[in-house]
N, C-alpha and C positions, 0 to 999 in steps of 0.2 A: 412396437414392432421391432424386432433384431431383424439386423443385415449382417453381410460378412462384413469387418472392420473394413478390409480393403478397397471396397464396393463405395464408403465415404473420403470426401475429396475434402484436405484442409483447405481454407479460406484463404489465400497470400496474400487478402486485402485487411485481415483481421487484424488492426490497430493492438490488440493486448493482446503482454506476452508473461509466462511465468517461466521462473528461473530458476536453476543452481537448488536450493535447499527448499525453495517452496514449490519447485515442480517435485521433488524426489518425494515434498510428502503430498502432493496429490496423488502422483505413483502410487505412494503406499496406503491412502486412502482409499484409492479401490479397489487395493488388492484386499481389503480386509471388511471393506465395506459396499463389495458388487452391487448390492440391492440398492443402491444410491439410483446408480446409470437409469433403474427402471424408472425412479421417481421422478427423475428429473432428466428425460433421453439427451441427444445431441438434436439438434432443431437446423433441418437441410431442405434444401429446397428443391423442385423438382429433378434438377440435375444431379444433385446428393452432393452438392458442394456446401459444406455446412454454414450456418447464419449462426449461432448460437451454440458454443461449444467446443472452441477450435484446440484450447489447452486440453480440455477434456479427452480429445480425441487424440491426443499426443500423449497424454498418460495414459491412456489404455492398452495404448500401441508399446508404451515402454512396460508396460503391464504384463503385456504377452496374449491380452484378448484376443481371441479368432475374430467376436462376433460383439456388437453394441446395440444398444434400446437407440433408435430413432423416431423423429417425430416431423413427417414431412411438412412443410409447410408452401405448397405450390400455389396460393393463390392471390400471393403479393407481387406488388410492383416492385420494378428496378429499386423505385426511389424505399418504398415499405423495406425491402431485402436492407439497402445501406444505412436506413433509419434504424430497425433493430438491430443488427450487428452493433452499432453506438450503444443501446438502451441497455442490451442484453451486457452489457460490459462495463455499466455507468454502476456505482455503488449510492443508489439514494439512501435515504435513511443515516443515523446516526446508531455507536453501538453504545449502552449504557452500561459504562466502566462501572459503576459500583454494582450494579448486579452480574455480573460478569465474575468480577473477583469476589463476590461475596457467596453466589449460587453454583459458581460450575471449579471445576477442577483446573489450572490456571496450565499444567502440564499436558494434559486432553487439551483443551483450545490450542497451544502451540505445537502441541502432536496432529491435529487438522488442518492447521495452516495459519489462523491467528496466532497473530504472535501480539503479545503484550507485553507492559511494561513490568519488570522483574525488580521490587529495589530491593531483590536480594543480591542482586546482580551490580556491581558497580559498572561506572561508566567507566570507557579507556579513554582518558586522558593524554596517553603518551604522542598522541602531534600537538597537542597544545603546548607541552612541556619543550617540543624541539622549537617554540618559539623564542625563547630566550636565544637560540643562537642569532636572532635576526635584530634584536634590541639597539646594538649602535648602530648597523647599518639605517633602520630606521630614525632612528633621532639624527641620524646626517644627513636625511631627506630633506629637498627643501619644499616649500610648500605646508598645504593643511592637509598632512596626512591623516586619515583616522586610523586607530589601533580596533580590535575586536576582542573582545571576553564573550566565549559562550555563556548560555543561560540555559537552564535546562526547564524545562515544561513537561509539566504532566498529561498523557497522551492526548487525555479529553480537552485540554486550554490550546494543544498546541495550533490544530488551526486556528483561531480565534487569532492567538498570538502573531502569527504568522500574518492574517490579515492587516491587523492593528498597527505592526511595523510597516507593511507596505502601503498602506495609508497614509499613514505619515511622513511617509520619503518619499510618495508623492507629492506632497507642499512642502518640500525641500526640509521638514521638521528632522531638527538630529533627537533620535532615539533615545542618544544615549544621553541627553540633558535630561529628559524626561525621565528616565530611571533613575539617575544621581539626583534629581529633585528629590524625589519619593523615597529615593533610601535614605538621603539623611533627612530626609522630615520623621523615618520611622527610627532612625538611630538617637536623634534626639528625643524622642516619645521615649523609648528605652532609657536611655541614659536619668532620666526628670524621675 
C-alpha cells in the first residue's frame, strides 16, 4: 500500500540509528533501487507512527519520495509494537566471508552498505605511531602500568576475539601473557 511520505510519523523511541557515509548510501540505494521499498514496505502501526523502518523512512525523505510502500500492522500490543521495533533491528544470523568475497563483487557490497574488509587497503596506523611521544612519560609512572599493541583480526574471528579477551579479564587473566606464551612457542617451532 503507498501513502504520502508525510502522512508516516518517524519513531523518536527507535533505538537504531545510521549515519554520515552509510545513510548517504541508503539514500542512494533507493534512489537507484525504488523497487526495494515495495519488497520490503516501512511496517507502521495504526497511528502510521513506524515500528520497522525508521532509517528507511529518513532515506526516502533525503531521497526526495512524495510517496512510500507501507505495511500497517494494527493488531499488536504496546508490549508486541516495543518487541518488534528491538527484533526488527537485531542482526541474527552470521555473514559467510569466504563466499562473500569469493561470489559477489566486493565494491557492489560496499556500494550497499556492507562494507568489508579490503587487504588491499592498509590499516592507518598513524595514532599508534604518536605513541612514542608518551614512552618516558610512561616508564616514569609508578605503578603496574599496562602498555597496549593492537592486533588486527580478520572480520569473521573478530567477535570471537573480542569475546575470548573479555573472558579472560573477567578472572583477572592478562591477555597479553597468553599471547607472548604462544608467540614464542611458535617463534621457537620456526627457529628448530
Amino acid at each position: 500500500m503507498k501513502v504520502e511520505i508525510k502522512k508516516v510519523i518517524p519513531n523518536p523511541s527507535n533505538p537504531r540509528i545510521i549515519k554520515d557515509d552509510k545513510f548517504k548510501k541508503l539514500v542512494n540505494s533507493i534512489k537507484e533501487f525504488p523497487q526495494m521499498l515495495e519488497l520490503r514496505p516501512i511496517v507502521v502501526d495504526s497511528n502510521m507512527v513506524v515500528l520497522g523502518g525508521n532509517m528507511r523512512l529518513r532515506a526516502c525523505q533525503a531521497a526526495g519520495l512524495r510517496e512510500v510502500d507501507i505495511l500497517i500492522a494494527d493488531k499488536l500490543t504496546d508490549a508486541q509494537k516495543a518487541e518488534f521495533i528491538i527484533k526488527d533491528n537485531i542482526g541474527f544470523g552470521e555473514w559467510n566471508w569466504d563466499l562473500l568475497a569469493n561470489e559477489w563483487d566486493v565494491d557492489l557490497l560496499n556500494d550497499w552498505g556492507l562494507e568489508l574488509w579490503n587487504p588491499e587497503q592498509s590499516a592507518d596506523y598513524s595514532l599508534l605511531d604518536e605513541a612514542g611521544d608518551y614512552e618516558d612519560e610512561i616508564a616514569n609512572m609508578e605503578g603496574n602500568v599496562m602498555k597496549a599493541i593492537q592486533i588486527e583480526f580478520r572480520p569473521e574471528d573478530y567477535d570471537e576475539a573480542y569475546e575470548l579477551v573479555k573472558y579472560f579479564r573477567e578472572f583477572d587473566g592478562y591477555v597479553g601473557g597468553i599471547v607472548l606464551d604462544f608467540l614464542r612457542t611458535q617463534k621457537t617451532k620456526h627457529e628448530k
